[in-house]
N, C-alpha and C positions, 0 to 999 in steps of 0.2 A: 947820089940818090937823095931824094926828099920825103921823110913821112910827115903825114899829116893827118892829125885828128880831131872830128869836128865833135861839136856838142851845142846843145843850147834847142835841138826841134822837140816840135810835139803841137798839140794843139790848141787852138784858141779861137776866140767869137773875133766874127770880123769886128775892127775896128779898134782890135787889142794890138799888143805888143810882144816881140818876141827876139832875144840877143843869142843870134849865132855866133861858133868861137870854132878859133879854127890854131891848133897849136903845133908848128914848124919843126922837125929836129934833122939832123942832116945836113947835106951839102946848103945850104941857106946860102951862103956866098954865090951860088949858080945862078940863082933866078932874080928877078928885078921886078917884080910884080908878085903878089897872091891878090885874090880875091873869090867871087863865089860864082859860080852857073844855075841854075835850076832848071830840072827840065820837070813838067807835069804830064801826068798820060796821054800818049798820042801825039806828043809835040816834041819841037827839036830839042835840043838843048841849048841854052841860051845865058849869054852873061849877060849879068845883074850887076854885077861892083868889082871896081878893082883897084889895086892900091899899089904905088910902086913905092922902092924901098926911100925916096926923097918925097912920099906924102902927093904927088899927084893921084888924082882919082878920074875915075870913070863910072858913069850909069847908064843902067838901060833908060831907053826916058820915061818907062810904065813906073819907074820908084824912083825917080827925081823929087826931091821935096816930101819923099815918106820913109828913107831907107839912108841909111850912113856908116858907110866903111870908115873902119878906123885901125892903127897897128901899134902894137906896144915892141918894138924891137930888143925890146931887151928880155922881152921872152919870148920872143918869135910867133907872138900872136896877134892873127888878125879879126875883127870884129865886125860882123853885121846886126846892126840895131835898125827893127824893121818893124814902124809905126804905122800905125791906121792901117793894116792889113785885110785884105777882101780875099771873098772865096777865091779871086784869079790869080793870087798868090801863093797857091793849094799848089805842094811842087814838091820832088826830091830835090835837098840844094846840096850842092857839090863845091866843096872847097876846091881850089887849084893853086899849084906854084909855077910861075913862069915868067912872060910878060904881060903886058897890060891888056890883051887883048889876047892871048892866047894861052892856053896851057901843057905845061909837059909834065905835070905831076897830081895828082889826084887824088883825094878822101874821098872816104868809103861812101860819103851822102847822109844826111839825114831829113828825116820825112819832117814837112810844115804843113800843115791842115791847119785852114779858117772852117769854119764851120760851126753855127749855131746850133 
């Protein structure tokens, strides 16, 4: 098993900044990827970033050039540093551990609101 706990939501004016953290304890040896989902009211859930344990990455393409995953392995944590942020950014984002594209482990979410 994998827990995982996220930190870093809350709100902000479009066009601000805000560093999601996401901290790994547990079977960590299992999974080959962490990164983040968001889902916003009414829509599916969807990944946003993902990070495998040799540093390749993945993006949705709405945060290509605004958003950057990164991992510190030696404390089993992973980061979303998430610039120029607009209201379409307004989401529950959901840490995972897994693989690159998909997830078998799950944080609890925390809320990101843009909003003036």
């Amino acid at each position: 098993q994998v827990q995982l706990m996220e930190s870093g939501g809350g709100l902000v004016q479009p066009g601000g900044s805000l560093r999601l953290s996401c901290a790994a304890s547990g079977s960590i040896f299992s999974v080959n990827a962490m990164g983040w989902y968001r889902q916003a009211p009414g829509m599916q859930r969807e990944l946003v970033a993902a990070i495998t344990t040799g540093g390749s990455t993945n993006y949705v393409n709405s945060v290509k050039g605004r958003f950057t995953i990164s991992r510190d392995n030696a404390k089993n944590t992973v980061y979303l540093q998430m610039n120029s942020l607009s209201p379409e950014d307004t989401a529950v984002y959901y840490c995972y551990a897994g693989e690159i594209d998909w997830a078998r482990y799950w944080g609890q979410g925390t809320q990101v609101t843009v909003s003036s």
